[in-house]
C-alpha positions, 0 to 999 in steps of 0.5 A, spaced: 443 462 507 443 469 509 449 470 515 442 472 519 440 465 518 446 461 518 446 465 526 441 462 527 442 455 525 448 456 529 445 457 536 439 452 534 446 447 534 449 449 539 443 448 544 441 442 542 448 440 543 449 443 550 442 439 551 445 433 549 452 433 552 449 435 559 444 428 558 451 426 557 455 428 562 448 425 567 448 418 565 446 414 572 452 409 568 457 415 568 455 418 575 456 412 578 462 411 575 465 417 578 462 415 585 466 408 585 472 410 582 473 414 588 471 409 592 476 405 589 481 409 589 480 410 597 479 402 597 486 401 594 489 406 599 487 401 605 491 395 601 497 399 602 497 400 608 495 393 609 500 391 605 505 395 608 502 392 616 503 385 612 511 386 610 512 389 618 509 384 621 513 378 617 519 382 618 517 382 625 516 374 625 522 373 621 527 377 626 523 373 632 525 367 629 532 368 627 532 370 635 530 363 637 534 360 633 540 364 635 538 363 643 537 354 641 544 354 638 547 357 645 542 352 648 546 346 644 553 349 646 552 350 653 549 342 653 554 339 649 559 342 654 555 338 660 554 332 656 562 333 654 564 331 660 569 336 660 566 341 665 567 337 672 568 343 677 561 343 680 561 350 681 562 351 673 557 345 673 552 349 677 553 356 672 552 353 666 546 350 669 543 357 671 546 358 664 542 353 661 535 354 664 535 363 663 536 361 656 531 356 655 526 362 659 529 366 654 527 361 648 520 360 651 519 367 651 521 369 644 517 363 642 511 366 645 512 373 642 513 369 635 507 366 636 503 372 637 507 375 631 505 370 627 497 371 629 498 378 628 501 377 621 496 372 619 490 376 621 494 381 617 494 376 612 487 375 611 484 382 612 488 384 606 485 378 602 478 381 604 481 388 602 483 385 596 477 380 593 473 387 594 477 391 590 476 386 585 469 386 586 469 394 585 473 393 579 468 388 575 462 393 577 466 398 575 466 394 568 460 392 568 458 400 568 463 402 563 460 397 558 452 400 560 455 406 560 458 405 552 452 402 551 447 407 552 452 414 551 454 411 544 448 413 542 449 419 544 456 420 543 454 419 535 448 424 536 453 429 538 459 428 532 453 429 528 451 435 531 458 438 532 459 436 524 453 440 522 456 445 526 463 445 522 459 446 516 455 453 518 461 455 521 464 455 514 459 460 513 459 465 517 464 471 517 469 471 521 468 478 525 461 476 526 463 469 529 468 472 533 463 476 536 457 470 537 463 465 540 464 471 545 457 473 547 456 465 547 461 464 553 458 470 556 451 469 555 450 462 558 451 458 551 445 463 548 448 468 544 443 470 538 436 471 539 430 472 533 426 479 533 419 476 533 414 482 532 417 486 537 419 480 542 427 479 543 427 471 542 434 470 546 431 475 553 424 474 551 423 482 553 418 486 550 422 492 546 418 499 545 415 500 539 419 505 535 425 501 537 423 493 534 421 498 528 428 500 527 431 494 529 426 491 524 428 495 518 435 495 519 440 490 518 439 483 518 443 481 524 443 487 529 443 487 536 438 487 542 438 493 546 436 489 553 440 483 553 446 485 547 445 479 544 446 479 536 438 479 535 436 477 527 431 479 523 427 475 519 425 477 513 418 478 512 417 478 519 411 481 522 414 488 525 
């Protein structure tokens, strides 16, 4: 194949590529995908602050707990000496009286208060197992669309290696400078860097060029260069001028 061929081979894979990799990129699978992901991400932030509300509130209930059995073990020391026998003044009698009922108010008071720790707790507790399951749902969706995904882009996924194969093989070749020219005017031009002079019609912008110049162009060299859009413009041996 003559370098102006092979140009035009090059263009014809590299359209064809960027078709089946935009197809790609829209798969529904892929799309919906990328939407759950970024919901699942949202959805784990909301268990860590779950999490964190859990070890709080437990923390929480532990300390009231520990408190209580604190204020019970006063309880117990203050009984044992009334019950001992060894306090017989009446007034010492009447203040560990006292003593005795402010720590019982004390103890039902952080007993309540643990109570309510340990409803809050709990609530807790059964927020994030609802936060948890759907989560879990959101990861078993996630590889259900995976696999539909895998399913349907591999076909795809094959297509384009083949193209991209195809492509390595006419890239081989084209001369260097020449390639280096059409892989810039690629990056500048949309992905369209060469058009076929057809009559006097570039095939890349599709203007119309004056009379004398397609005739220049088309008795000129094999690739040369539209003069509208800058494109490399080939000429097709034994084509109309």
């Amino acid at each position: 194949m003559t370098q102006g061929a092979l140009l035009v081979e090059l263009g014809r894979l590299d359209l064809a590529l960027m078709r089946e990799e935009k197809v790609l990129d829209e798969i529904p699978e892929k799309l919906e995908i990328l939407r759950l992901r970024k919901r699942l991400k949202e959805i784990e932030g909301v268990l860590e602050k779950a999490d964190a509300y859990c070890r709080t509130a437990e923390a929480m209930v532990r300390k009231s707990a520990d408190e209580t059995a604190l204020v019970q073990a006063k309880i117990d020391a203050e009984q044992s000496k009334v019950l001992s026998g060894s306090v017989t003044n009446p007034k010492e009698l009447q203040s560990l009286t006292r003593e005795l009922e402010a720590l019982s108010r004390r103890k039902s008071a952080i007993e309540d208060e643990t109570l309510a720790l340990m409803e809050k707790s709990e609530a807790g507790a059964a927020q994030r197992e609802k936060v948890e399951a759907t989560l879990a749902q959101g990861h078993a969706k996630e590889a259900e669309l995976i696999a539909a995904f895998r399913e349907k882009g591999g076909e795809m996924q094959r297509a384009i290696e083949k193209l991209r194969a195809e492509r390595t093989k006419v890239i081989a070749g084209i001369d260097p400078a020449l390639l280096d020219k059409y892989e810039a005017l690629r990056a500048a031009k949309h992905g369209v860097a060469v058009g076929v002079l057809e009559g006097d019609v570039c095939s890349a912008c599709r203007t119309h060029l004056p009379a004398d110049r397609a005739q220049a162009i088309a008795l000129g060299p094999e690739v040369a260069e539209c003069p509208n859009c800058r494109r490399l413009l080939v000429v097709v041996a034994g084509a109309d001028s």
